[in-house]
Each structure stands twice: as C-alpha cells, then as structure tokens.
N, C-alpha and C positions, 0 to 999 in steps of 0.2 A: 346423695351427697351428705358427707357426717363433717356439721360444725360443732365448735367448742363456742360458748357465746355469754361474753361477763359482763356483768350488769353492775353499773357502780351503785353506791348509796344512797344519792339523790332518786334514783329512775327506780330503787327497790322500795324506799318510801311510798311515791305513787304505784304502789302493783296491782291496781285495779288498770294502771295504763299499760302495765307490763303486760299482764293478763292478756288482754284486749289488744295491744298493738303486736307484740313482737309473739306471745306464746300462740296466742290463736289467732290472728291479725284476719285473713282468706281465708285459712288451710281448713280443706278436709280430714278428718277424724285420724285420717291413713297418712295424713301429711303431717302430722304434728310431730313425728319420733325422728330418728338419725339427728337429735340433738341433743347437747350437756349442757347446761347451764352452771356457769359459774358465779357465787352469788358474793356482794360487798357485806356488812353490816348497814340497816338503817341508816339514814342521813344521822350525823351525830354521834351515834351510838361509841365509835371505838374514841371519838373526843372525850369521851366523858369516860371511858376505863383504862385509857394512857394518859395524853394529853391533847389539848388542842392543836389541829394538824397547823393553823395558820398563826394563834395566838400565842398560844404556848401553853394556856392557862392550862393547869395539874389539875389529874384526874384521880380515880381510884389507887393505881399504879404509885401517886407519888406519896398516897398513906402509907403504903405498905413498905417504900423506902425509908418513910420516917416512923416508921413504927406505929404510928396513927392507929385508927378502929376503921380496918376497912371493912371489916364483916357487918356494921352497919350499913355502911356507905353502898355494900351491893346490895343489901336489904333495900335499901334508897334507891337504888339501880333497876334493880329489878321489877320496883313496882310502874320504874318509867317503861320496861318492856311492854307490861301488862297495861298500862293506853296505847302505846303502840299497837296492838294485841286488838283491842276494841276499835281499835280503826277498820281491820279487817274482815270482818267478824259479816258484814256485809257482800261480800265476795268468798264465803265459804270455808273461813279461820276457825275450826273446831277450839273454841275460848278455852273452854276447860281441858282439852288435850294441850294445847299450846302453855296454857297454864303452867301445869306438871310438868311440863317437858321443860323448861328453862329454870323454873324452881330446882329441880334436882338437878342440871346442869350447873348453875350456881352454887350449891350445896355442896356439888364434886368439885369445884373450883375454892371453895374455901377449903374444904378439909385438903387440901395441897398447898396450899398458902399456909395453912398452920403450920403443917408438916416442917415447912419452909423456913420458916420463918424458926421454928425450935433448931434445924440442922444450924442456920447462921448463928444464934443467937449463942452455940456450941464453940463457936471461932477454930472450929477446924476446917475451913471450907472458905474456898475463895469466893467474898462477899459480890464482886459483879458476876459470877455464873450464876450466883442465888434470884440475884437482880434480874438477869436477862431471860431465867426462869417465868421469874411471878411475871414478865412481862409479854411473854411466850400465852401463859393459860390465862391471864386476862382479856389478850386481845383475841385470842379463840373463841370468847363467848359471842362476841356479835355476829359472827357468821354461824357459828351454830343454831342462834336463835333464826334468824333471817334465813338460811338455811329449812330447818324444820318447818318454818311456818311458810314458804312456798311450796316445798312439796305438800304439806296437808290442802293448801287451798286448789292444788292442782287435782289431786285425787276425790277433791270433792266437788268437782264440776269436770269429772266425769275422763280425766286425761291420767293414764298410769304413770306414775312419776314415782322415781324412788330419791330419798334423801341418801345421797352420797359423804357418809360423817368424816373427813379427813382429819376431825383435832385428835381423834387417836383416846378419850379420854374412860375407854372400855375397855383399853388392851395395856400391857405392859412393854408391848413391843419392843427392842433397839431398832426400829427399821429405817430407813433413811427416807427423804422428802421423796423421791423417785421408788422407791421399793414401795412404799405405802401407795402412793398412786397406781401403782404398777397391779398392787394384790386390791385393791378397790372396784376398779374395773376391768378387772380379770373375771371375763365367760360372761358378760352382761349383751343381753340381745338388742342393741339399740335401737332399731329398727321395730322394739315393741316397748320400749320402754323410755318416758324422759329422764332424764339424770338431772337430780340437784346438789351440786357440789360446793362442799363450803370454798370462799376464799382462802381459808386458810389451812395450812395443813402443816401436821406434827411431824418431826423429822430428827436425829438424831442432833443432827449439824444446827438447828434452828431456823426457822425460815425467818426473824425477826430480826435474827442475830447477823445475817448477813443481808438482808434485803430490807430492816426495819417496815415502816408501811405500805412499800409497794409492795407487800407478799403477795396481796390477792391478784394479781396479775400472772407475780411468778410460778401460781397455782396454774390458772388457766392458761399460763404458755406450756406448762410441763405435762398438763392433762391434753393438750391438742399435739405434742409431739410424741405422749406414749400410745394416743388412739391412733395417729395416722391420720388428723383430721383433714379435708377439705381447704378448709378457711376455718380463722378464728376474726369471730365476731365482738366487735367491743361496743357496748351500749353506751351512748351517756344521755346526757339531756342537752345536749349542744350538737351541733355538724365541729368538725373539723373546716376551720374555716379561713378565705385569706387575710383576716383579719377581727381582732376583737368587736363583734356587734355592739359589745354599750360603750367603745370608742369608738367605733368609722360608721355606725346606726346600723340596721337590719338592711337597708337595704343597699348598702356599698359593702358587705361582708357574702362574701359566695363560698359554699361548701366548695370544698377544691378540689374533688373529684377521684383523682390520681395524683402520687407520687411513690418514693421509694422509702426504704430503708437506710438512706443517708440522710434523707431531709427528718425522718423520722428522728435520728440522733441528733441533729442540731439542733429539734425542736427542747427533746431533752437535758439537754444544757445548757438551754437557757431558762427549763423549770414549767416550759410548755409543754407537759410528757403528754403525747400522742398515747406513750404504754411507754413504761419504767424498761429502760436501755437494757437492762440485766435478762427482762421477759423479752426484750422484741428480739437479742439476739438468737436462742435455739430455734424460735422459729423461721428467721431468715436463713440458718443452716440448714433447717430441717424443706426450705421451700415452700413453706407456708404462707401464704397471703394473709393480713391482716385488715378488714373492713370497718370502720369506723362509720358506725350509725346512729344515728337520732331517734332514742325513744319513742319523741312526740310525734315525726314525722316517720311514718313505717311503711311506706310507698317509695320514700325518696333512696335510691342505690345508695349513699351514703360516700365515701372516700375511700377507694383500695389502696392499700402500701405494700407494693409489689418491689422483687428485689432486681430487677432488669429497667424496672419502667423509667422511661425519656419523654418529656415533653414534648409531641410534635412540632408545637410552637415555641418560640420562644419567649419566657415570661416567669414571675416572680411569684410563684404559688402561695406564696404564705409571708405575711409581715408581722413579726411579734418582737416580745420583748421582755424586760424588765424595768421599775423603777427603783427597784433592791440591790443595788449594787455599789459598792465602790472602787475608786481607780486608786491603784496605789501605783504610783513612782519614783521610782530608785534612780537616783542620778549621782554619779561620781565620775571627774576628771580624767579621775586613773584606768575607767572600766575601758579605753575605748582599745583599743588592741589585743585586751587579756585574754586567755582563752578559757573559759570554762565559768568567768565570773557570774554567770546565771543558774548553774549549778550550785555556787553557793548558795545563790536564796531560794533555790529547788529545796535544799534541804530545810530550813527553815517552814517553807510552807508545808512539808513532807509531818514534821513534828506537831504542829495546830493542825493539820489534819485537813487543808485548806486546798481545792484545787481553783485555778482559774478558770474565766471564760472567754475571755481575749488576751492575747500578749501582744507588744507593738515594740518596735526597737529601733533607738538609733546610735551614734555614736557610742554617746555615752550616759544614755539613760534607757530602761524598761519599765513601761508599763503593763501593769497586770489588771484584770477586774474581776472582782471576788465577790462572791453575797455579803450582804450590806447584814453580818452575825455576830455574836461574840466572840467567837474563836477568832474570824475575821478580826476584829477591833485587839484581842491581843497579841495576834499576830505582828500585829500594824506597830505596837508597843516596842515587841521586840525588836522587828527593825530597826525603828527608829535608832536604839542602840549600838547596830551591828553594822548599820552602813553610811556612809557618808554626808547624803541627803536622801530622807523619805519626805513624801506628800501623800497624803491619802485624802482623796476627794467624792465627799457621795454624788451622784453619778445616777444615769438611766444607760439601758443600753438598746437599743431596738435595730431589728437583722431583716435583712428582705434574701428569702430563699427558696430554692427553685430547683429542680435537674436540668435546667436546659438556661440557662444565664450566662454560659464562659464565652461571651463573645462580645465584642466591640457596642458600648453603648450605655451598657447598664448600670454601670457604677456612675457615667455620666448623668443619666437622666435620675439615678438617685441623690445625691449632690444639689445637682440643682432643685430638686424638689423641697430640699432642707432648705439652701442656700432663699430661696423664693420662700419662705418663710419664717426669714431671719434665725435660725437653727442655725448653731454652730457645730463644725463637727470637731469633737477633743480628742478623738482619736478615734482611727480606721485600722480593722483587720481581712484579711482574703486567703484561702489558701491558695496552691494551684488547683486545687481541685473546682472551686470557683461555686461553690454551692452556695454559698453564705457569706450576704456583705454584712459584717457589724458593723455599726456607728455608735461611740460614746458620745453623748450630749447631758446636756443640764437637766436634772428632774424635773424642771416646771414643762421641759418641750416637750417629752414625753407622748403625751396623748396627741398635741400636734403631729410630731414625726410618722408615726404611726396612720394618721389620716394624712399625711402627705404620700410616705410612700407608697399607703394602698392604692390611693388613687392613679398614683402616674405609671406601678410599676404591675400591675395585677390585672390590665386590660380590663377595667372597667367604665374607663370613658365613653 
C-alpha cells in the first residue's frame, strides 16, 4: 500500500514525535518504505518570510516590496534556522551539513532577489510578476530547509530516505507544477526508498500565484495523484473533530471518524480546511481517500474522507464556525419582483474580489456574510453608494454538518438548542442538498452555540 503523507508545521517542529510516531511508530525495518512524505516549513518559519498567516504582521517579503535591506533580514533569518537546527541535533541533524546547506540555499535565494529587483528597478517589466516572483523564492526556503533536515535525520538513524527538491533552484527549467513532479519521481523504487518532498514546488504557472499558502497541500495532492497512491495521509497535531476542544472541552469533542468529500468543502468555507478545496478536489476525482490523523496519537485510525461515504446513522458529524464574519444587507422596495437585481451586486462583489458564505433572501432584501477583511469593509463603502439601503453588521456564524441529516428533526432540535440558550438566530441558510445548517448570531454567542449544538446534535449525550 503506497501513501503520500503531509505533515504540517507545528507536528514538523516536534520531529523527534514525527520520528517516533508516524515515521517509525511499530514498523519493521521492511515496513518503513511504500511512503512520501510531504513536508510544511517549521511552525513560523514562512510567517516570518511572507507574512503572518493570522496577523498579518510583514515579513522578509514586505522589505523587498519596499525596497528595504532584506539581505540583512535573511542574515537575521537564517540564523533563526540555525536554533532551529540545534534543536535537532539530538535525533541525528548533521549541524554542520544542515548548516551549509541552507546558507547556500539562502545565498541562491538572494542573488535572485538582486537580480529582481535591478529587472524592476529597469521599469520595463510589470512590477506584480516581479512581486509574485520574490514571493515564489521566498516562501521555497522553508520547506527546503525542513525538507533537508528530515531527510538527513532519517538517514542517520539508519532509514534510506531521499530529499525530494521541488523548488527547482538547480535547474533553469520551463517545466510546469505537474511536469516537475512527474520528472521527480520518475524510476524511484519506493518500496526501498522513503521520499522527502518539499511542500513546495517550482512551476511555470506559480504554485503561490494561484493557490497562495495552501500550496503545500497542492504539492501533496498532485504528488499522490501522479504516484497512484493508496490514501493520502494528512498529519496535524489535532483529530478532525465534532467540535473545537478549547470550546466544547476534550472531552465533549470526538474525532469524527468518517465523512465525505462535501462535508470536506463546507468545512472549507467556512476556513475550517480539512485540506485547501483546490488540493481535496484531484483527489476526490482521482478516487483517493484522504485520512486525517493525529500526530500525537499514532494508534488512533484518525478520520477518513471518502467520496461515496453516508452516515449509517443519522447525526451531525462536525459543528464549526466563525466569529470573522460580517452580514451585509441590501434592502430596497423596488428589488421585489426584479429579475436579476442580485447580479447587480454579483458584480460588485466580483470587483473587491469578495465571495460569500451564506446568502438568505426575501422579498426585498439579501443578506450575504462575508470575512470580517478589508476588501470586505470597502466593498461595504461601495454599496452603501450603489444601493438603496445597506447594513453591514459584524456577525459569528456557526454550521452543524453531517452526510446523513436531510430528514425531519434536525434543523428542529438545532433551534431549539440556540433558542434554550437565549441565542438568536439573524439569519438561516440550507441547501436541498441538506448538508449544512448555517446560523448567523451575535459574536458574544459564538462559543455558547457551538457547545449547544455539539451537544444536542453530535450524539454525545
């Protein structure tokens, strides 16, 4: 059985767990191969050479926009690799190969930034391709490093493991994201060898440029549908669960075992990505099962996302949410018989670059809920200009979703769970498909709703 198996940034941080749980966990000597590993950068590490994924706070990236000294700044960088580096060094991190090897990785990474930076500086050259460049070979270093330094500590305790380089920063290649994969793990005998592959990979088209930072997913969904894998394995330091453990506690939160490939995308738009929509699609075409597992717990089956799977029972596999959101609605007298009047402000959201996550409709108003961003907020501006009455109100929104729910009961017993603790609901969505109830409520209910629905709708009583 050949899996693809991606390991986020938190769980590569701890690789003495990695090590010990997932790479060697039981297995015999003979059991360790028929597997790729796909690696994150370090917890932190691509925060500090883009930007912060949550905060926003500028990284290396945003000197190099402003003309700034970043060849300093990775001087600065690089010596955070090198404690990184020392952490290892205990489980079999050759310090002085690891060393050199990211120094000069670095080294290659500025003399292309120079480069860069004299083509712009020239103003023949459209300044965002220059951008989405330096932002391309930036964010390659962290998985090259993290990258490098598992395969060494594998090979030196005694498991043949080869570094699999995808940034491409040896060759001049045009090849595309798929071709480079394709000529990578072309003639490798996996069955004698483990493979460590970066997150990221170099590509004509950009992997940044169209998938910003869920690349490294897009790597490891594109690397298990050109091997023909098995199952693709996704590591984190959590289960997939029915619910947030540091809201409903550890022990009202149960890994959820089973679902599909639709629950998978709901989870996605609402910013719960299970795995980035763009990666979960080729393998739900390709028939690939995706297994969501726990680092810390390497005994436990973890959660399969299978493209057929139904609930035997009937019940609410997962309650999640946001409290990032706001509800914007449009109300005008004259909307109610128009036909198309919501196309107008299709287009409007089409230009801020805005999609929603709920739309609710009546007469003569639509509500929509959007991330609680800036593009959001001037979006909101324009409206207000263009249409006859806007409201924008910040907003939580929390979904109880499930494959086996389309039947008589459930929206009831969810209601009343709100209703039973004073929870208003400001707006409900459903398709027919019946996968996913939204509820709009007030941000302070948030963490209540969330422990109300787990409990009544997740058969945990």
């Amino acid at each position: 059985m050949l899996t693809v198996e991606k390991i986020g940034g938190t769980s590569m941080s701890q690789f003495q767990d990695v090590l010990h749980n997932i790479i060697r966990g039981n297995r015999k000597n003979g059991e360790l191969y028929n597997r790729i590993f796909v690696v994150s950068a370090y917890n932190n590490v691509t925060n500090w050479l883009l930007e912060h994924k949550k905060t926003g706070e500028p990284g290396i990236y945003n000197k190099f926009l402003n003309g700034e000294d970043y060849s300093s700044a990775l001087d600065s960088f690089c010596q955070r690799l090198l404690l990184i580096n020392d952490g290892f060094a205990d489980i079999g991190l050759d310090l002085k190969e690891a060393r050199d090897f990211i120094r000069f990785r670095i080294d290659q990474a500025k003399t292309i930034l120079y480069s860069l930076g004299k083509v712009l500086a020239s103003g023949y050259v459209n300044r965002s391709d220059i951008y989405l460049a330096a932002r391309e070979i930036l964010s390659s270093i962290g998985e090259a490093h993290s990258g490098w330094n598992s395969a060494n500590i594998l090979n030196h305790n005694g498991i043949n493991a080869r570094f699999i380089d995808l940034c491409g920063f040896s060759d001049n290649e045009p090849l595309t994201i798929d071709e480079r994969i394709h000529k990578e793990f072309s003639g490798i005998d996996f069955s004698k060898v483990l493979c460590i592959a970066t997150g990221y990979t170099k590509g004509v088209e950009g992997i940044m440029r169209a998938f910003d930072r869920g690349y490294s997913e897009v790597t490891f969904s594109k690397i298990a549908v050109e091997v023909k894998a098995d199952e693709a394995v996704i590591h984190k330091e959590y289960h997939l669960s029915s619910a947030d453990p540091k809201i409903v506690g550890v022990e009202h939160s149960v890994p959820v075992g089973h679902t599909n490939y639709i629950i998978a995308d709901q989870l996605a738009d609402i910013g719960m990505e299970a795995i980035h929509p763009k990666a979960a699609k080729p393998l739900e075409l390709a028939g690939i099962n995706i297994r969501i597992k726990n680092t810390f717990e390497p005994q436990h089956p973890g959660t399969l996302i299978s493209r057929e799977y139904i609930s035997p029972q009937p019940r609410v596999e997962i309650v999640s949410g946001s409290r990032k959101v706001i509800a914007i609605e449009i109300h005008d007298p004259m909307m109610v018989g128009e036909v198309g009047y919501d196309s107008r402000i299709m287009q409007y959201f089409q230009r801020f670059d805005v999609s929603y996550i709920l739309k609710s409709t009546n007469a003569n108003s639509i509500t929509m809920v959007v991330w609680d961003k800036e593009k959001s907020r001037e979006l909101i501006r324009v409206l207000k200009e263009a249409f006859y009455q806007v409201k924008a109100v910040p907003v939580a929104i929390v979904c109880a979703m499930g494959t086996n729910i389309a039947m008589p009961g459930f929206l009831y017993k969810a209601a009343k769970a709100l209703s039973e603790r004073g929870i208003n609901i400001l707006s409900f969505a459903q398709s027919l498909m019946q996968v996913n109830m939204q509820f709009v409520i007030d941000r302070e209910n948030y963490e209540d709703a969330v422990i109300a629905l787990n409990e009544e709708l997740c058969n945990l009583k």
